[in-house]
N, C-alpha and C positions, 0 to 999 in steps of 0.2 A: 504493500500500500504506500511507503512511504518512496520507494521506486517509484511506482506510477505516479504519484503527487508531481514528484521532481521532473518526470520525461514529459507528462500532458500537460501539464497545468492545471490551475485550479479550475476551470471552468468545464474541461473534456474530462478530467478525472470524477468532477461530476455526475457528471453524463453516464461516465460511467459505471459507477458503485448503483446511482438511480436505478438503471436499467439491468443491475443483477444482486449484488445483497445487501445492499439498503431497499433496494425496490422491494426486495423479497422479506424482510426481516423490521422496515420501518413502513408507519401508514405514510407520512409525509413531513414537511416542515411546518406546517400552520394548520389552521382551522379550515380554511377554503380549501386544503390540497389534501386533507385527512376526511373529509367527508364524504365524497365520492364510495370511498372505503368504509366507511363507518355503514352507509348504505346500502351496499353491497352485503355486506357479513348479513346486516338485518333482515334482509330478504328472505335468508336463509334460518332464520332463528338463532342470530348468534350476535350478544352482544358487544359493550367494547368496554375495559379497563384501559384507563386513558392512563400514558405515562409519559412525558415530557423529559426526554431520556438525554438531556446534555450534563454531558460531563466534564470536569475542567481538565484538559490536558498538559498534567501538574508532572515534570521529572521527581524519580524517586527525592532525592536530596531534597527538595524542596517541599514535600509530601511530609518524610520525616520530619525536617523543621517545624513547617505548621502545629502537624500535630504533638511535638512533644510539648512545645510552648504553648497549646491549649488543651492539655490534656493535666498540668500543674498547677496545680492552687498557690498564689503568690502566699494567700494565707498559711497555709501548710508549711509552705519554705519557713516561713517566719518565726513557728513557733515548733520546728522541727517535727513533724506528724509523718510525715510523709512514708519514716522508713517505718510507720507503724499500720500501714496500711495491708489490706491482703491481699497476698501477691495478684491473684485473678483481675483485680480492680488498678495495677496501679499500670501508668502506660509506659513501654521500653522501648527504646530507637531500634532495633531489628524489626520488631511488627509494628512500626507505627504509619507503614505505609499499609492502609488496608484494604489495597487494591492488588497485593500480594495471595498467590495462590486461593484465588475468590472465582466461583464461578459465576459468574455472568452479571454477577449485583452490583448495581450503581455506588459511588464513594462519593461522598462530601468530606471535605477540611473546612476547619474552620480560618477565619481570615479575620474576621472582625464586625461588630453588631447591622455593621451596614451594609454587609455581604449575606449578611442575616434574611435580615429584611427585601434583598432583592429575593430570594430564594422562595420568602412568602410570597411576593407579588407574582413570581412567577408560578409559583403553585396555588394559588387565587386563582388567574389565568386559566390553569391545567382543567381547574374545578365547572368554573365557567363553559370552557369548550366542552367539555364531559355533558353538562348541561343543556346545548346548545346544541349539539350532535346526536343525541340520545335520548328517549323518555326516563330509561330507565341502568343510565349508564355508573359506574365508578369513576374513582382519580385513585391512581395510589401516590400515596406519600413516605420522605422515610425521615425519621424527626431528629436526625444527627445534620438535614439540611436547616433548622432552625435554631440552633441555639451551640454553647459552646461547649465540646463534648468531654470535657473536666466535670459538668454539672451531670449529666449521666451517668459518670463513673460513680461519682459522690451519691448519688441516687442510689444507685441499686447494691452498692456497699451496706448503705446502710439498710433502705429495702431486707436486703442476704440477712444480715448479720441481727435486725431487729427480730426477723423470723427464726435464725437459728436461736435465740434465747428463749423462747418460746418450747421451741424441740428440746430443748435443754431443763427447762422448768417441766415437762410435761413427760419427761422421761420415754420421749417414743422415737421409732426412726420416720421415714418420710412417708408409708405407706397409708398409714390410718390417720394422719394429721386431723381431717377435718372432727374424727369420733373424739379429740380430744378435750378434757374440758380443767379449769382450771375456779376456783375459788376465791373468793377475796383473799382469805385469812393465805392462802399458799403461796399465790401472787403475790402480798405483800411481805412476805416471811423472806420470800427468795429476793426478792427485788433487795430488799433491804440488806441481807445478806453480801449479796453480790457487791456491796458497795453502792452502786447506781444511783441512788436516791435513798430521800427522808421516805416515813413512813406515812406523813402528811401528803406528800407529792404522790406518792403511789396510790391513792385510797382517792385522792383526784382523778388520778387517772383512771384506777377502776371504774368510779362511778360513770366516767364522759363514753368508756369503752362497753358496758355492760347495758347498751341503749334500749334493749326489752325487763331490764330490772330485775332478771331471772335469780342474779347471785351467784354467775357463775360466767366466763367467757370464752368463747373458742375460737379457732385461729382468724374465723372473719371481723370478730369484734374485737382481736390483738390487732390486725393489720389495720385498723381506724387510727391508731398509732402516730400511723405515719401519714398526712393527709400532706399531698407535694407542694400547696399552696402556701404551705407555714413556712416561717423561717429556720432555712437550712440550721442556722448553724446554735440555733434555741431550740432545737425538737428534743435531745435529751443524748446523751454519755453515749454512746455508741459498742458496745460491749463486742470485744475479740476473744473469742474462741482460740487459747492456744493450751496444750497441754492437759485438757481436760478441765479447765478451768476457765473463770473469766474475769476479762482484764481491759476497764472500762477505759474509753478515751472520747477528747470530745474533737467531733468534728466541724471545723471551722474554716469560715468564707469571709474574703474580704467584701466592703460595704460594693463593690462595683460587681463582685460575683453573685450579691446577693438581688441586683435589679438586674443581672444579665438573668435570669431564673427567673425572674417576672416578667423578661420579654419574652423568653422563650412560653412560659406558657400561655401570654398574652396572643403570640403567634399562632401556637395548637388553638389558643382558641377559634382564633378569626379562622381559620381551616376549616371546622367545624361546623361553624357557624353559615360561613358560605355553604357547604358545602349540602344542609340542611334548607338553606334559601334556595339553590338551585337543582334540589331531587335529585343530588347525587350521594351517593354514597362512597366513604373517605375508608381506604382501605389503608391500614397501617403497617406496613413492612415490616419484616423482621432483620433485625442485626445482629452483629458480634454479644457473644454472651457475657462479657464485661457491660455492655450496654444495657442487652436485652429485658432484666428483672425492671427497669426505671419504664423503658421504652412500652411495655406490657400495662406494670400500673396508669402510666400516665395514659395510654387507648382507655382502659376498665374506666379511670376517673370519666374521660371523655362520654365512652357510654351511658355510668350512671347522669348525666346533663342531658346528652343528646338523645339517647333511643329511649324515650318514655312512648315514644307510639309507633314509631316504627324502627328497626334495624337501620341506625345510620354510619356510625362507625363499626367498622371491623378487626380485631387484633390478628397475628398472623401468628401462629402455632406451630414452630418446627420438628419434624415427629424424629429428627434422628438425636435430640436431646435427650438423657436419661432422664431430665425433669419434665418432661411434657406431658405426661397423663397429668401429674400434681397437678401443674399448674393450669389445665383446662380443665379438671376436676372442681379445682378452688375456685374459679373464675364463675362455671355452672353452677356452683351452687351460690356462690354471692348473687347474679345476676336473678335466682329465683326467690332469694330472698327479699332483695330491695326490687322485686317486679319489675326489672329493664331489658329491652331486648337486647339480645345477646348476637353478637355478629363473631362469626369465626372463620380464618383461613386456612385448610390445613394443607401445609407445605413438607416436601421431606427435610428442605435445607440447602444453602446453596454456599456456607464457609468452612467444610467437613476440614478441609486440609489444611486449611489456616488453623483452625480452632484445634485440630491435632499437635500441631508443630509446637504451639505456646506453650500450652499444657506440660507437655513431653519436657521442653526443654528453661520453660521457669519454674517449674516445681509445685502443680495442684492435679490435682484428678481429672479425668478426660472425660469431658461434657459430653462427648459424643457414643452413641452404641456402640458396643464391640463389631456388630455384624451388620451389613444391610438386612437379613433377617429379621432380626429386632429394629430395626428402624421398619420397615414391613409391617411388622405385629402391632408395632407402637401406631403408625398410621390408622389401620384396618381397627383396632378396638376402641381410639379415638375416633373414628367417625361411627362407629356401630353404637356408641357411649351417648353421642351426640344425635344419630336418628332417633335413635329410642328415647332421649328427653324432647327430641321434637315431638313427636307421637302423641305424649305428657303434656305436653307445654310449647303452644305451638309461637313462643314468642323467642325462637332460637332460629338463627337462619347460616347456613355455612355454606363457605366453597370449598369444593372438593377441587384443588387448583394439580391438577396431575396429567400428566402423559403417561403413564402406566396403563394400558388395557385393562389390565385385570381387576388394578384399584377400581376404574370407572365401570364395569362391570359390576363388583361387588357392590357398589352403590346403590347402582340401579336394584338389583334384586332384593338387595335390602329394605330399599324404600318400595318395591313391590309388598314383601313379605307385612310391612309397617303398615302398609295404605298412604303411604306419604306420595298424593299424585305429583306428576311433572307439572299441572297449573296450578297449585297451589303455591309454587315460585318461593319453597322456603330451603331448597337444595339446589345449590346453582354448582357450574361445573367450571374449570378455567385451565387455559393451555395458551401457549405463548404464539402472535400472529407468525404463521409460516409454518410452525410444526403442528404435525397430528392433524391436519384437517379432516382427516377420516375420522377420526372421533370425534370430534367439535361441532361439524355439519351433520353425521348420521344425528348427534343427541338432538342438534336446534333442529331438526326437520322430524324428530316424533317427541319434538312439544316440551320437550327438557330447558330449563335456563342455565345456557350457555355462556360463556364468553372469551373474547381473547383479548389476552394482556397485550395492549394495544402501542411500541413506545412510537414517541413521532418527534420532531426537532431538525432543527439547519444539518444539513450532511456531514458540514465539518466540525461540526458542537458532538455529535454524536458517534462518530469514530473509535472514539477512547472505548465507550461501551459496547461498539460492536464486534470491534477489534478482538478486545478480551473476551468477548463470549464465543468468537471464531476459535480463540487460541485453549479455551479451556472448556469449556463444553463438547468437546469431541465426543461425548458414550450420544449424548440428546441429536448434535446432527446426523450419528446416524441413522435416525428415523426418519429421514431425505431420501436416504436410497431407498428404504421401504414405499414412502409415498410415490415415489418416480415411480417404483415395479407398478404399483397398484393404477397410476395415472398411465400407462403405457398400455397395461391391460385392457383400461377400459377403452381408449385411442381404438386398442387390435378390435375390440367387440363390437364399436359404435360403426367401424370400417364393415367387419363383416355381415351384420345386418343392417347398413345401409341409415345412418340416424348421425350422419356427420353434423347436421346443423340441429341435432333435438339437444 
């Protein structure tokens, strides 16, 4: 590519990536030149997940740079915290570029609040065309484009670490969390123990945490705890699990880390909000697992605001995490508690090898399954988990966002087996534009809610990400050679009985 840049120029090099894999892999550059497309798919019963797929074509060196200097808390430096942090959450110049060993998912760096803010207008924009192209279309977003991603690390630290104290007071491992229940008199016995707090501050907190007055709280009235709109660095001691014991520290933001955190959620907000004015629905991507715990709660928080009547945001679920039943376990049951509809994406995952490498070589346990098998099983009994409370509870809506056959198979049969029909539009299906049309069109042409993940942008803004999904998606293209056999076949059939133009 960067050959052909250099011999044709910009204008013929155009021409022609258009005319072969950008033509084939992007809808277009704008709204007027993705419609046509948008059109076309709908015809067919197949919607669009709109995604505004430029990337800043940022060299390594400068990549790391960015991030290691927004990935640091000037406050931390200050008061020397830093080396008390754990390891999972804290960021290193080898992976700080994290457009390293990634399949096919888009990278933000951060730059500064006003690189911020283009980032929302532009995905403002995204939500709009979504709107404006579609009755009933998505945007996806991914929320490391709106804020500065030191505040995410800090988030799901303490997120992590609030919950394993919890695990820790409750004496259990991760399997039965939700059957656990705790006491004032225990709650406060340990708390106080631990160091953490008075006994007055704890008995506060009991009472704001125990919101039905039962006398008792379980993990969804411990995680009230942590509500992201307080102040970071007043929410409470932050307790480190080291050695079997625990060893409280407090985590702290300077006064400028603390409004960058109010504009980022100020940003999620306005997403939202649009996103709810223009009948689209905001689908939240998944990231790196450093990120991920912050990235999660903060979609749930979104939900509980925005789907009180209908499914508007989405969180995205990746099934090759060993945490993922938990945490779509936990999530299902909050959302039937506080009566909000529930939006889910389930994905297998798209940073297996990066997320390997860190693990391995800084020293914590490997988020990732041992087998694709298990990442398989973990899939297949989270969406069988999730048909069956749709059944229950028909205020739960998920995409089965997969190229797997057999995954989309068992769906369907599933939701046969349920009565869960294809018009009742609470099981949608999603596969990326260019791969699997053979799945995508048979589902949108008997009545299934389809869609394809839609990206579209200027040819030269969008390289970076097409480039690297050429160079590391190799197992997913080749399901091209498969579609060509099957597009050739039908060519020899239409020839032999004569239906060249049906």
């Amino acid at each position: 590519m960067k050959w052909s840049r250099k011999i044709l120029g910009k204008r013929l090099f155009e021409m022609m990536l258009k005319s072969t894999f950008y033509g084939h892999f992007v809808a277009g550059e704008d709204q007027p030149s993705i419609q046509p497309l948008v059109d076309r798919i709908n015809r067919f019963g197949v919607g669009a997940i709109l995604d505004y797929s430029v990337e800043e074509d940022m060299p390594h060196s400068k990549a790391v740079e960015a991030e290691m200097e927004s990935c640091v808390s000037h406050g931390e430096e200050a008061i020397t915290v830093q080396k008390d942090r754990h390891k999972q959450f804290k960021a290193y110049p080898k992976f700080a570029d994290r457009r390293e060993d990634v399949a096919s998912a888009r990278t933000y760096f951060y730059h500064d609040e006003a690189k911020c803010d283009d980032n929302l207008d532009t995905l403002l924009r995204c939500i709009d065309v979504a709107g404006a192209t579609s009755d009933d279309g998505f945007a996806a977003v991914k929320l490391t484009a709106l804020g500065r991603p030191q505040l995410l690390l800090n988030l799901s630290e303490v997120l992590t670490q609030t919950r394993n104290v919890f695990i820790k007071m409750v004496g259990c491992g991760d399997s039965d969390l939700l059957e656990q229940k705790l006491s004032r008199e225990s709650f406060q016995r340990q708390l106080f123990e631990m160091g953490i707090t008075s006994r007055d501050e704890t008995g506060e907190w009991f009472t704001w945490m125990d919101k039905n007055q039962s006398g008792w709280i379980d993990l969804l009235d411990w995680d009230r705890l942590m509500q992201p709109d307080l102040k970071l660095s007043k929410l409470l001691k932050v307790p480190k699990l080291e050695r079997g014991k625990l060893h409280p520290y407090l985590l702290t933001l300077t006064d400028e880390e603390e409004k960058q955190m109010k504009r980022m959620l100020r940003r999620i907000d306005a997403l939202a909000k649009r996103a709810k004015e223009k009948n689209v629905r905001l689908m939240v991507d998944a990231e790196q697992t450093y990120f991920q715990p912050a990235i999660s709660r903060l979609a749930i928080e979104m939900m509980r605001k925005f789907n009180k009547e209908k499914a508007v945001i989405f969180n995205t679920y990746q099934c090759y995490l060993k945490q993922c039943s938990n945490s779509l376990n936990i999530d299902l049951e909050l959302s039937k508690r506080e009566d909000f509809y529930f939006g889910a994406k389930l994905v297998r995952g798209a940073y297996m090898d990066q997320e390997r490498k860190r693990a391995k070589e800084i020293g914590y346990p490997d988020p990732i399954h041992v087998c694709y098998n298990d990442t398989n099983q973990c899939y297949h009994s989270s969406l069988d988990r999730i048909l069956e409370d749709i059944k229950i509870r028909p205020k739960i809506n998920v995409m089965v966002a997969s190229h797997n056959e057999d995954t989309v198979r068992l769906a369907v049969k599933r939701m046969e087996e349920l009565n869960i029909g294809a018009e009742d539009k609470l099981v949608y299906f999603g596969q990326l534009l260019g791969m699997c049309d053979q799945v995508s069109f048979t589902l949108g042409q008997a009545g299934y809610a389809v869609y394809k993940y839609v990206p579209y942008g200027p040819v030269e803004d969008v390289i970076p990400y097409l480039s690297r999904r050429a160079l590391e998606n190799r197992g997913m293209l080749k399901g091209v050679a498969k579609e060509r056999n099957l597009l050739w076949q039908e060519l020899k059939r239409r020839i032999l009985q004569g239906q060249i133009t049906g």
